[in-house]
Every structure is written in structure tokens, then in C-alpha cells.
C-alpha positions as CSV (number, residue, x, y, z in Angstrom):
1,X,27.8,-9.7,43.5
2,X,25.4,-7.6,45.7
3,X,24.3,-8.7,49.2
4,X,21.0,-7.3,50.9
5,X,22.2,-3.5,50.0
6,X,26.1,-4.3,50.0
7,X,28.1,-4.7,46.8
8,X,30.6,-7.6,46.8
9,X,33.5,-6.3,44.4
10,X,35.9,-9.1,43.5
11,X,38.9,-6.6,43.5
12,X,41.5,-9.5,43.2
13,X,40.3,-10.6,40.0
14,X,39.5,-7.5,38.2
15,X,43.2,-6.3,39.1
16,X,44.2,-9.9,37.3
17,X,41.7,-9.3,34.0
18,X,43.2,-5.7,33.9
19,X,47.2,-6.7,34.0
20,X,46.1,-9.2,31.3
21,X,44.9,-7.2,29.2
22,X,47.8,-4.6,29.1
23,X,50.0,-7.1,28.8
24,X,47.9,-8.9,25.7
25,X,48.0,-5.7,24.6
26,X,51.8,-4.8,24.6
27,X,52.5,-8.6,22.6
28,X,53.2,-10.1,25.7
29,X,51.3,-13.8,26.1
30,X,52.4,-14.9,29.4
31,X,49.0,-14.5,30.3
32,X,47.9,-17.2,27.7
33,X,49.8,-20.3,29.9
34,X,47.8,-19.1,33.3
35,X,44.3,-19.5,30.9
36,X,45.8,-22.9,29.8
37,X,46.3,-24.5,33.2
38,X,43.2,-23.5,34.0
39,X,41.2,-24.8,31.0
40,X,43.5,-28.1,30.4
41,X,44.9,-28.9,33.9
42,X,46.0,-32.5,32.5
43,X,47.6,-31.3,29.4
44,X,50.7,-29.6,28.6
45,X,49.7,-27.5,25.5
46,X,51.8,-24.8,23.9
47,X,51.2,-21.1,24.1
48,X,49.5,-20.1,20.6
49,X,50.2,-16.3,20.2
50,X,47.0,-14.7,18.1
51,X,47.7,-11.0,18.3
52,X,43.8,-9.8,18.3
53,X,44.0,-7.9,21.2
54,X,47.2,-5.9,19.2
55,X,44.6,-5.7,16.2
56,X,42.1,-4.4,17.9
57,X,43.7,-1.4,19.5
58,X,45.7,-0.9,16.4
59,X,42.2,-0.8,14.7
60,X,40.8,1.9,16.4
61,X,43.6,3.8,18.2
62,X,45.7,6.1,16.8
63,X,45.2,9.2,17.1
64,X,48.3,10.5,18.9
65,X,50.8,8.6,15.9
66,X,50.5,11.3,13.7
67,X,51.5,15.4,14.7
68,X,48.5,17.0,16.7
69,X,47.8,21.1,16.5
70,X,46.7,22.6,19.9
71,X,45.9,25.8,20.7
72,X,46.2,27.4,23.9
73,X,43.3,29.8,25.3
74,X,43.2,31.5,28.3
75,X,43.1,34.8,30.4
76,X,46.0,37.5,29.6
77,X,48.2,34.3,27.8
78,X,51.4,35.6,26.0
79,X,53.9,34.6,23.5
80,X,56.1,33.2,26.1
81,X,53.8,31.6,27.9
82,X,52.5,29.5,24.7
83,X,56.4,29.4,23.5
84,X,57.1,27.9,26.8
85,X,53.9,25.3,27.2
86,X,55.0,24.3,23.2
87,X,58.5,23.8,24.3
88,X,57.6,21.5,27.7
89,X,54.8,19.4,25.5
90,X,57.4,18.8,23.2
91,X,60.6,18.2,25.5
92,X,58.4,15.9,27.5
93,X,57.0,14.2,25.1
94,X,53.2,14.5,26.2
95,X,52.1,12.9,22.8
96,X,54.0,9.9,23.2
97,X,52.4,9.5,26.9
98,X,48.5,10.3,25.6
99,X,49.2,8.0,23.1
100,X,49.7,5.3,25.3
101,X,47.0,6.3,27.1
102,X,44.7,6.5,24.2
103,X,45.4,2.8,23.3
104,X,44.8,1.6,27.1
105,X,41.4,3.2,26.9
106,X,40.1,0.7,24.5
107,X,41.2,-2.4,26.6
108,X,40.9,-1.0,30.5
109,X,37.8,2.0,29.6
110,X,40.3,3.9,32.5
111,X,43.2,5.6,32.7
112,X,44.6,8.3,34.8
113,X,47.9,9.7,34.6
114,X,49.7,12.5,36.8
115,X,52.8,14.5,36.0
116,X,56.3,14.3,37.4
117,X,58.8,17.2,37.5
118,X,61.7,16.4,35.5
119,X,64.0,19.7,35.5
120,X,63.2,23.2,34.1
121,X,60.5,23.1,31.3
122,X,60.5,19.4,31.4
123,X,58.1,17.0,32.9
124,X,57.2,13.2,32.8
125,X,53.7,12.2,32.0
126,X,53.0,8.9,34.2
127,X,50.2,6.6,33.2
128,X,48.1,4.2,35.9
129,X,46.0,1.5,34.6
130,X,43.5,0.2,36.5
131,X,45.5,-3.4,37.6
132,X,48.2,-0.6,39.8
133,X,45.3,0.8,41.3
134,X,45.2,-0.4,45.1
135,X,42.4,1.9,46.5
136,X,40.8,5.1,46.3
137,X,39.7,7.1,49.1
138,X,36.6,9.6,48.3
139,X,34.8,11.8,50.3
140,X,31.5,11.4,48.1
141,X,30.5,8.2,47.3
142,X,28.1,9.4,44.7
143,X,30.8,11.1,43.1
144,X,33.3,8.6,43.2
145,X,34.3,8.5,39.6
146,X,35.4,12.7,39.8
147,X,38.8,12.9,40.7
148,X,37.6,16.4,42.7
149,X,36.0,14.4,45.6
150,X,39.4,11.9,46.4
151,X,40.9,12.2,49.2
152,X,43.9,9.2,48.8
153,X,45.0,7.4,46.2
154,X,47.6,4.0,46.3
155,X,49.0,2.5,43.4
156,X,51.7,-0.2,42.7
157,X,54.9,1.5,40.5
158,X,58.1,-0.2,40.1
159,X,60.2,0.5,42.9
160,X,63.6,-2.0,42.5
161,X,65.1,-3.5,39.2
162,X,67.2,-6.5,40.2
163,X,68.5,-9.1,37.5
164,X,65.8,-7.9,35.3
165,X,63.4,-8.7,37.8
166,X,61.1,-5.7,38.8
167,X,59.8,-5.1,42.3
168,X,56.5,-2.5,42.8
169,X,55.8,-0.5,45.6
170,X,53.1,1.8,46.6
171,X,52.5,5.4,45.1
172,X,50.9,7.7,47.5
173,X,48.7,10.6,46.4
174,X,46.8,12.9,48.7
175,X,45.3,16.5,48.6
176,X,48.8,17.8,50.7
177,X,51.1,14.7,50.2
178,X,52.6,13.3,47.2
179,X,55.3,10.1,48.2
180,X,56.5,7.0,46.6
181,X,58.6,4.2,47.4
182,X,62.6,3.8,45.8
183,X,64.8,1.5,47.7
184,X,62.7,0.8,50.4
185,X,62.5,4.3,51.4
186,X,59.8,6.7,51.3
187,X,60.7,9.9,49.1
188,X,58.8,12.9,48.0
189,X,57.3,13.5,44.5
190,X,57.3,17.3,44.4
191,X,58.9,18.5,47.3
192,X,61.7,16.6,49.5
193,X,59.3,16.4,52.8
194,X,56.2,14.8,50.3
195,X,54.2,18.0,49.9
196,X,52.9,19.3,47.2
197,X,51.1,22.8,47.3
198,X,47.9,21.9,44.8
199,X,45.1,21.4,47.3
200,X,43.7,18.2,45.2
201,X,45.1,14.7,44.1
202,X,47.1,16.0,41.1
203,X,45.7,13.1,38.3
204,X,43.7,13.6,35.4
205,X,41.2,10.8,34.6
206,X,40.1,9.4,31.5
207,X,36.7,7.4,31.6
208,X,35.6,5.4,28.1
209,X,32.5,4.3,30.1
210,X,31.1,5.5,33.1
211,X,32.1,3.5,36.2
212,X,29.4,2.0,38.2
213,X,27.7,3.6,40.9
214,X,30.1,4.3,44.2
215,X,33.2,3.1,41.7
216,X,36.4,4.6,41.0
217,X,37.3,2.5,37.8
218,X,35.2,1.3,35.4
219,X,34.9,-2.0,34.5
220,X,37.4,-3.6,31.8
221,X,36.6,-4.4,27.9
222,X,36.3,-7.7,28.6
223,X,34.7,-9.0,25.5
224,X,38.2,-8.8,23.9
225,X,39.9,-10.1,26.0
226,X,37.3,-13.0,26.6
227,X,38.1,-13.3,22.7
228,X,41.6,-13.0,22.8
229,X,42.2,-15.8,25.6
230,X,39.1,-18.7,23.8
231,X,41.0,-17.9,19.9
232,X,44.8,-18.7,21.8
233,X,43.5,-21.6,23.8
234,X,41.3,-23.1,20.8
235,X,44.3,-23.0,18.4
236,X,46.5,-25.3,21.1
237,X,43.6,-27.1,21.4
238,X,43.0,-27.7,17.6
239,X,46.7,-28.2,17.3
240,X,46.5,-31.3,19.6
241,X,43.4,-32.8,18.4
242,X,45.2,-32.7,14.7
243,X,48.3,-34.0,15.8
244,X,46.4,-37.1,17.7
245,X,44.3,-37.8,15.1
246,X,46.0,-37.4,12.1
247,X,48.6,-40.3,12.3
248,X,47.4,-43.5,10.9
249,X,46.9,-46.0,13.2
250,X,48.2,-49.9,12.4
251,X,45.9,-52.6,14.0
252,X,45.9,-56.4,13.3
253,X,42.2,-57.9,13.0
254,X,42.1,-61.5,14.0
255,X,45.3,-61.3,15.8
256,X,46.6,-64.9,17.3
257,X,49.2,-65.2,20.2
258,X,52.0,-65.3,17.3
259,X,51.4,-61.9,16.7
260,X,53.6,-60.2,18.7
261,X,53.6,-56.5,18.2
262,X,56.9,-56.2,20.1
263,X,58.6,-58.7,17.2
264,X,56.8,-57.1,14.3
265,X,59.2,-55.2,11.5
266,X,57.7,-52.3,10.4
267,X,58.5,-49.7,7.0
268,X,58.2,-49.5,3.6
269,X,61.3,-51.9,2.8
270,X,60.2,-54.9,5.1
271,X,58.2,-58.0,4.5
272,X,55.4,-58.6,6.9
273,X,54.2,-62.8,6.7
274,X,51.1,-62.6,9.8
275,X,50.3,-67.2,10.2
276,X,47.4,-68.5,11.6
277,X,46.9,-70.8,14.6
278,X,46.8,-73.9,12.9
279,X,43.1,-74.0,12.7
280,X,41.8,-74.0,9.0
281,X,38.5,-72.6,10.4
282,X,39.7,-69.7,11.7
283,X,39.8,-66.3,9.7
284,X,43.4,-65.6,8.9
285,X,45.1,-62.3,10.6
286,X,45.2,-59.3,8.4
287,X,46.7,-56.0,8.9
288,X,44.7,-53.4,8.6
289,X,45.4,-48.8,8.6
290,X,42.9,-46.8,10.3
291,X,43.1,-42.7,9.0
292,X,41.6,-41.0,11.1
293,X,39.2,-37.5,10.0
294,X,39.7,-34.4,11.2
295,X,37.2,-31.8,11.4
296,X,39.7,-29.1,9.9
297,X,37.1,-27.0,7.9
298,X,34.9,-27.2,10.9
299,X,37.2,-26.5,13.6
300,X,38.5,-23.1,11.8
301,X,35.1,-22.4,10.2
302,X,34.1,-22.2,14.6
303,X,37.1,-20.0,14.8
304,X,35.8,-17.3,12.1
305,X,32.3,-17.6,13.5
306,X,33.5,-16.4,16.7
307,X,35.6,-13.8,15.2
308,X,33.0,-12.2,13.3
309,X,30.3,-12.3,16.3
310,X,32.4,-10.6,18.8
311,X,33.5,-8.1,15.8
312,X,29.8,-7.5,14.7
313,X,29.2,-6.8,18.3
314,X,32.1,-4.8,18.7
315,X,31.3,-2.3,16.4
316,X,33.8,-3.0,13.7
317,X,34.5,-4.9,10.4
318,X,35.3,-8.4,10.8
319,X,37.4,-8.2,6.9
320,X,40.0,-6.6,8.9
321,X,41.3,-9.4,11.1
322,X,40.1,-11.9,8.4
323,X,41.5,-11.3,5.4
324,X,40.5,-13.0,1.6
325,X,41.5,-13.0,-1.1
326,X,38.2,-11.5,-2.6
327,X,36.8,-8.7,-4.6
328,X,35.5,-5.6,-2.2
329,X,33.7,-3.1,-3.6
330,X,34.2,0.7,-3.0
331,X,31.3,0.9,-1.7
332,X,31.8,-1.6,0.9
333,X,34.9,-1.0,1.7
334,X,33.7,3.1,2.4
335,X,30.7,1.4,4.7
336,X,33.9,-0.4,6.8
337,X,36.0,2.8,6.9
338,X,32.7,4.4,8.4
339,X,31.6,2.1,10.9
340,X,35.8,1.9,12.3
341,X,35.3,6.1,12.4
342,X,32.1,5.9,14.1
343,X,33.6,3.5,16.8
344,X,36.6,6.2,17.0
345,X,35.2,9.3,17.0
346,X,33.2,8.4,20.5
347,X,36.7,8.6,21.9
348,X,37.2,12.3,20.8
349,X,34.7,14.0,23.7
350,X,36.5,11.5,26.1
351,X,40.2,12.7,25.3
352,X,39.4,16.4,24.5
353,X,38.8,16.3,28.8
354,X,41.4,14.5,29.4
355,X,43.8,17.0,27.2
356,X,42.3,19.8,29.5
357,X,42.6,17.6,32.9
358,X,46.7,16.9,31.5
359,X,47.5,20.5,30.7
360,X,46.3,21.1,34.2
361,X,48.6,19.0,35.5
362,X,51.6,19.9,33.5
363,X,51.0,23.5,34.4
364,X,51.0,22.5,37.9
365,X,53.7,20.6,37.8
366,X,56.0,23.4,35.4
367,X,54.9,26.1,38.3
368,X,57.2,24.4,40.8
369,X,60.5,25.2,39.4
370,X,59.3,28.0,37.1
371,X,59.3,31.9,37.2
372,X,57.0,32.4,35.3
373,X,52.8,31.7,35.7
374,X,50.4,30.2,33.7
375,X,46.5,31.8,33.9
376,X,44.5,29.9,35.9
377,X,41.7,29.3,33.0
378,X,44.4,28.2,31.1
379,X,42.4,25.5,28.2
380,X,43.4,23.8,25.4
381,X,41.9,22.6,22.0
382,X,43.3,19.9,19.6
383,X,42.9,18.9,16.1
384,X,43.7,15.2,15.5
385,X,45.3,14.4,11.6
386,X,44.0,11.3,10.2
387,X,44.6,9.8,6.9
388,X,42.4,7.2,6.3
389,X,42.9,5.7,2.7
390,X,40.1,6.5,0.4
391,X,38.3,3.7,-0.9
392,X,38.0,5.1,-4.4
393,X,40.4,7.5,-5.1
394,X,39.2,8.9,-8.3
395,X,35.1,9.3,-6.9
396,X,37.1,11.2,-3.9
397,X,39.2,13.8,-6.1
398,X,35.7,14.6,-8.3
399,X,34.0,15.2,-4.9
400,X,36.4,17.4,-3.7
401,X,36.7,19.1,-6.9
402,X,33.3,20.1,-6.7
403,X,33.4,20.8,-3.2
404,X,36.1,23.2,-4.1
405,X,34.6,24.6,-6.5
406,X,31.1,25.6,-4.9
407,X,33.1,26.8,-1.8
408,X,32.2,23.9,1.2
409,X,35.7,23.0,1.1
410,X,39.6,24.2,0.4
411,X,42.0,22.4,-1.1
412,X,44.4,23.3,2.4
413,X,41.9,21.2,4.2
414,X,43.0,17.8,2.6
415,X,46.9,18.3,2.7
416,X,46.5,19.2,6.7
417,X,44.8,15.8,6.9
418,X,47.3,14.0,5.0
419,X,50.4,15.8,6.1
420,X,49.2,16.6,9.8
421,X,50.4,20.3,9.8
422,X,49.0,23.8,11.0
423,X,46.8,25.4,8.5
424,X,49.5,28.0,7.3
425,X,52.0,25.4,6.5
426,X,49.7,23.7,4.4
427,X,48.3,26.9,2.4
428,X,52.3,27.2,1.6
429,X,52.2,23.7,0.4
430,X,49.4,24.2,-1.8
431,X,50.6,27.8,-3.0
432,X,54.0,25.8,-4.1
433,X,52.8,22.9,-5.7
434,X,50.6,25.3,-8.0
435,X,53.5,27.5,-8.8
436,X,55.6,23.9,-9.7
437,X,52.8,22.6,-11.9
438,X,52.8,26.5,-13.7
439,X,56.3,26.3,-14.3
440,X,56.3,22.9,-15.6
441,X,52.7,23.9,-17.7
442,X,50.9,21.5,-16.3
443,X,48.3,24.0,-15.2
444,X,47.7,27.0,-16.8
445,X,48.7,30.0,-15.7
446,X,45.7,32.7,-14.2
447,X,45.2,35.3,-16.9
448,X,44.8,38.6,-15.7
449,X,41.4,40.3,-17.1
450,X,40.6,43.7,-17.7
451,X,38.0,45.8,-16.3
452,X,35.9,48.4,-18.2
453,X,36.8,52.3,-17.4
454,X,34.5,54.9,-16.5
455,X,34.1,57.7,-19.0
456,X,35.1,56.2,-22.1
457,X,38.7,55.4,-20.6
458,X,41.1,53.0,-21.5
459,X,39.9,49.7,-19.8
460,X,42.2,48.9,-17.2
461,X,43.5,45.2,-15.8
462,X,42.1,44.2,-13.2
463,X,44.3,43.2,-10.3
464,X,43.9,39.7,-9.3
465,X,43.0,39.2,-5.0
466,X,46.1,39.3,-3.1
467,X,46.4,35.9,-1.4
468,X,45.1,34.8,1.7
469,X,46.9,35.0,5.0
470,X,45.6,32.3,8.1
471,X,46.5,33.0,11.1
């Protein structure tokens, strides 16, 4: 809401929409029952769990679930120092931590994460989403969204487990100090006193979409979650209207004061004899059944409308939360596979950043306890493995064949994708399944031609090109 030239920002319920949404997104529907009090404050409906939000990451995230190949670059780097960055990626499970952050980009469009020293080599990758966020300090308004220009940063962590109930507390970030709260007391993230020697708030930041103007955080995807919350409270709603309407309903037209309802025998063994008042001129009672007709087409037909609108909007397929049992061709189903990748890929820019923001970090962090430096331009590059599932497999083997054969591809490309390994462990795949199919003649084996001599000689064989070596 903007006032004169002040913007009103609503903090309190953007923290709310944001904790919502993570916890949608986790499978968790407590948020469901605050949406239903709201919406029905009269009626006790029942919590309808509809798992789109879970669809919708699963949909497009996924990036991180299968092995990623990076490559370290920078100034005078060594064996050691990649052995060593390998080995702390891998001990502290950095993938498992991106991944998580991957998914929470498509729900909160922010995420910003810091590391923690763990012990030698070993670090822990911590994730803030947007509801922990308390403020941000900045000494640039018009640069509010780089993490450069902040000056403070407070967010809510969990500080307490009692009985399985959780208690947060405040994390504190600054340029010198770096504290957070255990116990009740105040304790030091990198260095007992709270320091930290880095000269900037040590986060890396991950936007989906820029933030407004003057904001730290950019504004939640709340499309799905506006989804999410009308499908959960429409099904309790639909469930009610069937349950009310769908019992037939007994009535007696021309009821006299004999008819009591109270003294009436009713079931499918007893005999029901309904007697005038007396009065010949008077129509005789009659009992009568009133089934009542519920809109079921209508009322799920509405739920599919929405589904597909907020889908076609989205960018995305609706045949992939609504599933028939119908013919698709190839062709369509290849369309759907491209418009998901589409979608995807505009995440790739987004986390190749936030990769080299992380590694920052993580070297930062790994410097405290460790001999040995890291260069300062030290940058990273990462090749993601998808499989995606080919819509027709037997058009996709000719086109690669071809590809293949008129150079634009290599048959190590595909079994990287599918597999998710380095380049050289995939070239030995591909060398040993051709020597298997050899020996079992399956493919024939390369003849060895000969090559015309000068002068008359003897032609000679010619020796076949030794095979390639990747780095």
C-alpha cells in the first residue's frame, strides 16, 4: 500500500504467506485449518490434504537429485586445493542443502543461506526463507536486494527443543559480528567472542524475481499457494454439500395432528398405516421421499477449470496434475516436456550465482580452521544431469544416430545425461559396452583396412586412430 511517497509493507502477513508455503510444501497442511476458520467460521469442516503445492515443486525442481559435475577455476589452484574443496562439498553435503534451496525458490522466489563451521573440512550449509527473516539493515536503499550493501541481518532459528516443541530465537549477522541465541544465551558463530574476520554479512542470496524497489525479499509465488489453499478448502466444502444433500429426505404431505413423527416406525421391515382426520373431504396423508441432486459433475468440472487456468498461467502442462486415461500423442507429449524445460531452465542463470556466492562462503568458512588457502578468484561451474524420458524413443535413437553420424553429437553425451557422470567415466562406459556387444557379435567388429605403398610396395594396414582421451 503506498502513502503520499511512503510504502506501507504488510510485513506480518507476508511472513505468514511465506511460513505457509514452506510448510505446504514440505506435506505439512496445518496451514489448511487457519484458511478454514477463516473462510467457514460457523462450520467445522475437515482438512482436505491436495498435495499441488508438492506437485508443483516436484514438477519443476530437481536439479540437485541427481550427481552434479563442478569444476573449480581460479588463480594458482592446485590438486589439493580441488581435492580438498571436493572432499568438504561432499562431507558436508552441499548438494543436499542447494537442493533444498532449489525447491524453496519456486515457492518463496528467495533464499539465502550462510555457512557454519562444522570441524576440519566440514561445514554446514544453513538455509533462511523469507518467513525467518526479521529485518535487514542496508546502507543503500537502491541497492537493497545486493547482499554487498547490508549492514545487519536478524532471523528467527530454532533455539530450544522441549517435548517436541521448538522455540526460535534471533540469528544475528553483521559485517564484524556473527551471534545466535542457544539456551537463552548469546554464543558466537565463528569465533567464541561473535567475530568473524570477513568484512561483509557472510550469506549468499538467491533471487527467482527481482525484489521490488528498496526491498530485501522479493515477493512470494503466491498464485500457488492461492491455488493450493481455494482446491483444499473447495474439496471440504464439496464434501459437506454432498453429504447434506445426498440423504433422502422423508416428508408427510397432508400431515394431520395423528401424525406424530416422534411415534412413526421407520425401515424396510415395518408397516406404516398414516389415517385421516375423520373428514371425508380432506386429502388423505401420504408419505412422500425427496432425493436431492447434486451438482457432482459441476462441482469437480470447477475444480479442473481452476486447475488448468492457474497451470496455463503458470507455464506448465495441466496433464500432469490431471491425469486420463487418454491417448497422447508423441508429439504432444514432446510440446509438454518442452514447455516444463523452458519453465526450468530460467532457474539455471539464477543458481549458477548462487553456486559462486556458496563456494564463497564455504571457502570462507573452511579458511577458519584450515592451513591451507584458497585463491581469492576462486569460481565454480556446474553441469546439471537430467534425464527426462523421451517421448518417442525409437524417433530419439534415429536422431541421434544421425547426429552421431554427421558429428553434432557423441554417443558419451547421452550416457552423461542418463547416468549423471564426468565425461571420462562415461567414454569408459561406452568403450565397454561396445567391446561386450563385439564379443557377444552383436556388433561387428572394426576391420582394419590397408593402405596403398609408395613405390610399388607391399600395401600396408592401416592403423586404426588410437582412442580418445578427455580430460
Amino acid at each position: 500500500m503506498n502513502i503520499a511517497n511512503v510504502t506501507i509493507w504488510n510485513a506480518v502477513k507476508f511472513a505468514e504467506q511465506s511460513r505457509h508455503l514452506d510448510q505446504l510444501a514440505r506435506g505439512d497442511f496445518e496451514p489448511i485449518q487457519t484458511h478454514l476458520d477463516r473462510a467457514f467460521p460457523n462450520t467445522d469442516l475437515p482438512i482436505r490434504a491436495i498435495p499441488f503445492v508438492q506437485r508443483y515443486v516436484a514438477e519443476l525442481a530437481g536439479l540437485y537429485s541427481r550427481p552434479v559435475v563442478r569444476r573449480f577455476f581460479g588463480t594458482g589452484l592446485a590438486d589439493p586445493h580441488w581435492q580438498k574443496l571436493q572432499a568438504a562439498y561432499t562431507a558436508s553435503q552441499i548438494d543436499r542443502a542447494l537442493e533444498k534451496a532449489e525447491a524453496s525458490l519456486w515457492t518463496q522466489n528467495t533464499v539465502i543461506a550462510f555457512a557454519m563451521p562444522v570441524t576440519v573440512g566440514q561445514v554446514r550449509l544453513q538455509t533462511l526463507l523469507p518467513w525467518q527473516i526479521e529485518e535487514i539493515q542496508t546502507d543503500d536503499p537502491m541497492r537493497a536486494d545486493d547482499p554487498a550493501t547490508w549492514t545487519r541481518l536478524d532471523a528467527q532459528v530454532p533455539i530450544r527443543v522441549i517435548h517436541n516443541q521448538v522455540a526460535f530465537g534471533r540469528l544475528t549477522l553483521t559485517r564484524t559480528t556473527a551471534t545466535r541465541e542457544i539456551d537463552g544465551r548469546s554464543e558466537g558463530i565463528y569465533a567464541p567472542d561473535g567475530s568473524h574476520p570477513f568484512g561483509r554479512v557472510p550469506v549468499a542470496v538467491a533471487y527467482r524475481i527481482p525484489p521490488d524497489a528498496g526491498r530485501s525479499l522479493a515477493a512470494i509465488n503466491e498464485a500457488v499457494l492461492n491455488l493450493q489453499v481455494s482446491l483444499s478448502l473447495q474439496e471440504a466444502d464439496n464434501e459437506l454439500i454432498i453429504r447434506n444433500c445426498a440423504w433422502p429426505q422423508k416428508w408427510i404431505k397432508n400431515a394431520t395432528l395423528q401424525q406424530l413423527v416422534e411415534t412413526i416406525s421407520w425401515g424396510p421391515d415395518k408397516l406404516m398405516a398414516l389415517r385421516g382426520d375423520g373428514n371425508p373431504n380432506s386429502p388423505p396423508p401420504e408419505l412422500a421421499v425427496t432425493q436431492g441432486q447434486v451438482p457432482v459433475s459441476e462441482l469437480v468440472a470447477f475444480s479442473e477449470h481452476k486447475i488448468r487456468l492457474y497451470c496455463a498461467m503458470l507455464g506448465l502442462d495441466p496433464a500432469a496434475f490431471l491425469r486420463v486415461n487418454t491417448a497422447v500423442t508423441a508429439a504432444a507429449r514432446l510440446f509438454s516436456a518442452q514447455d516444463r524445460a523452458g519453465v526450468r531452465n530460467q532457474i539455471l542463470p539464477v543458481l549458477a550465482k548462487f553456486e559462486t556466492d556458496v563456494l564463497a562462503c564455504v571457502r570462507e568458512c573452511l579458511e577458519l580452521r584450515e592451513p591451507m588457502r584458497f585463491p581469492r578468484d576462486l569460481a565454480v561451474t556446474t553441469a546439471y544431469q537430467m534425464a527426462e524420458p523421451e517421448p518417442d524413443p525409437q524417433s530419439a535413437a534415429q536422431a541421434l544416430t544421425a547426429e552421431i553420424a554427421v558429428g553434432v553429437s557423441s554417443p558419451v553425451d547421452p550416457v552423461m545425461r542418463r547416468d549423471g557422470v564426468s565425461r571420462t567415466k562415461a567414454l569408459a562406459t561406452v568403450q565397454q559396452n561396445l567391446a561386450e556387444s563385439r564379443a557377444l557379435g552383436l556388433v561387428a567388429a572394426v576391420s582394419v583396412a590397408t593402405a596403398p605403398a609408395a613405390d610399388g610396395a607391399p600395401p600396408q594396414p592401416r592403423t586404426p586412430p588410437p582412442s580418445p582421451t578427455l580430460p
